[in-house]
C-alpha positions as CSV (number, residue, x, y, z in Angstrom):
1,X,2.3,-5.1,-28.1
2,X,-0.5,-4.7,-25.5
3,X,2.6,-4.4,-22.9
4,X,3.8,-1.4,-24.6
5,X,0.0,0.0,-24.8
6,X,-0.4,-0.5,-21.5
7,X,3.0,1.5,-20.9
8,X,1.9,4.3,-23.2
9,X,-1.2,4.5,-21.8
10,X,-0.1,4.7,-17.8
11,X,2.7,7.3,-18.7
12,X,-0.1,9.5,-20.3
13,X,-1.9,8.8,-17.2
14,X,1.0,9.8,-14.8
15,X,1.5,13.2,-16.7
16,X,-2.2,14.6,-17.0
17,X,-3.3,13.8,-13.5
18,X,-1.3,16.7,-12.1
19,X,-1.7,19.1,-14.5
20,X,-5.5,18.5,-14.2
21,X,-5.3,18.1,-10.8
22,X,-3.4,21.8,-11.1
23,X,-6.1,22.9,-13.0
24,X,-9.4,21.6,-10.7
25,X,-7.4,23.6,-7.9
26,X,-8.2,26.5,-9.6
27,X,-12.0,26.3,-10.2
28,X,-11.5,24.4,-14.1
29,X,-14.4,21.9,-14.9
30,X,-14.3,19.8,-17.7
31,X,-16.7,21.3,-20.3
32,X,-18.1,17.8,-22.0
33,X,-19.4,17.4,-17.9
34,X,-22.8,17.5,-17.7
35,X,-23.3,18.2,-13.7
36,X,-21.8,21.2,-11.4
37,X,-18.5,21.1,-9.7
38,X,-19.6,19.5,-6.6
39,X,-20.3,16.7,-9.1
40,X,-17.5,16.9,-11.0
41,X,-15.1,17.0,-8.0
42,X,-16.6,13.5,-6.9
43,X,-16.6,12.2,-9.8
44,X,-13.4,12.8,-10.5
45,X,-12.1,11.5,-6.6
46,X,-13.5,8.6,-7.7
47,X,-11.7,8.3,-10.8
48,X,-8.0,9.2,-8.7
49,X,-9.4,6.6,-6.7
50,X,-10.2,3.8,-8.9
51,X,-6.6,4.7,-11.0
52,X,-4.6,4.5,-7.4
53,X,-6.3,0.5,-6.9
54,X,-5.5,-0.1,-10.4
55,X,-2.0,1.7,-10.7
56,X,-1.4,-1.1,-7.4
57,X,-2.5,-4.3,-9.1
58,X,-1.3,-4.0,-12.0
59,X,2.0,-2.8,-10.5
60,X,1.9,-5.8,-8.5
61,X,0.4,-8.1,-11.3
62,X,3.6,-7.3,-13.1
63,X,6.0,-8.2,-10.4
64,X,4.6,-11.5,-10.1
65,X,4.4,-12.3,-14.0
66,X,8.2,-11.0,-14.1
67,X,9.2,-13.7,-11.7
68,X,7.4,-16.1,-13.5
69,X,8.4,-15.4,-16.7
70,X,10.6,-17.7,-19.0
71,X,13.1,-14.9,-21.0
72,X,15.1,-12.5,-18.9
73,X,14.0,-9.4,-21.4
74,X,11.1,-10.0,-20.9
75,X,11.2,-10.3,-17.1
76,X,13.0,-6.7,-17.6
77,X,9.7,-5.0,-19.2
78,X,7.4,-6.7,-17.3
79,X,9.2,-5.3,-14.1
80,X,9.0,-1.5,-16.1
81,X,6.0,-1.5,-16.4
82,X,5.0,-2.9,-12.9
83,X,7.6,0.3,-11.8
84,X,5.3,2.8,-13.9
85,X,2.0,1.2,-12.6
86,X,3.3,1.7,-9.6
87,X,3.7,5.4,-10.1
88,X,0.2,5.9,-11.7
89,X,-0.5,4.9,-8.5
90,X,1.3,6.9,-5.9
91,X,0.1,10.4,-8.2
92,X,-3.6,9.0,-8.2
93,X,-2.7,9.0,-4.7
94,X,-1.2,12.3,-4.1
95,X,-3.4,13.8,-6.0
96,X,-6.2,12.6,-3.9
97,X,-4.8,14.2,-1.1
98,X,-4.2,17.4,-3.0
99,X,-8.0,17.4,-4.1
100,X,-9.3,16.5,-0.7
101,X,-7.8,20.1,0.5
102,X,-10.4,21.8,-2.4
103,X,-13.6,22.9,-1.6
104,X,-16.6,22.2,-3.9
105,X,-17.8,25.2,-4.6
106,X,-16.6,27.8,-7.2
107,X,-13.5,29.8,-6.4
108,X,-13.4,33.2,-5.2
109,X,-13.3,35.4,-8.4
110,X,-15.0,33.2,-10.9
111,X,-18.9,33.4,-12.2
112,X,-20.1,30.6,-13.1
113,X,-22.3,30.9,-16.3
């Protein structure tokens, strides 16, 4: 059951991170944030950042607990969801990369209130 949690949970991940990502690219701050956008921008690199290091152990945690693992089906999900870890990882990445191109401040256009 936590296996297919954990799944859930990282394919949600691997979805929202570029659509927010698509929306921080074009001046949206989350409103519950309580700082500016230079804030929010660092904040949130941080969290891409701390999701990519995650996204790779636990993509690599899996791989080794497949191997070890006693009943071949369960080697089999154990190795899924090492694959989608894996990809939480590589968009926390991308995405990164994408957000280091942004600039802090507001974008052309927009008032801030």
């Amino acid at each position: 059951m936590l296996e297919l949690i954990s799944i859930l949970a990282a394919l949600v991940v691997c979805i929202l991170i570029p659509i927010e990502v698509g929306k921080i690219r074009n001046g949206w701050v989350r409103k519950q944030f309580a700082g500016d956008r230079p804030k929010f921008l660092a904040a949130y690199r941080k969290q891409l950042k701390m999701l990519m290091w995650l996204g790779l152990v636990f993509g690599v945690l899996g791989i080794g607990l497949a191997f070890v693992e006693a009943q071949r089906g369960e080697a089999i999900v154990k190795l899924v969801a090492a694959f989608i870890w894996f990809a939480v990882s590589g968009i926390s990445f991308f995405a990164l990369r994408q957000l280091a191109n942004v600039p802090d401040t507001e974008p052309a256009g927009r008032a801030s209130a």
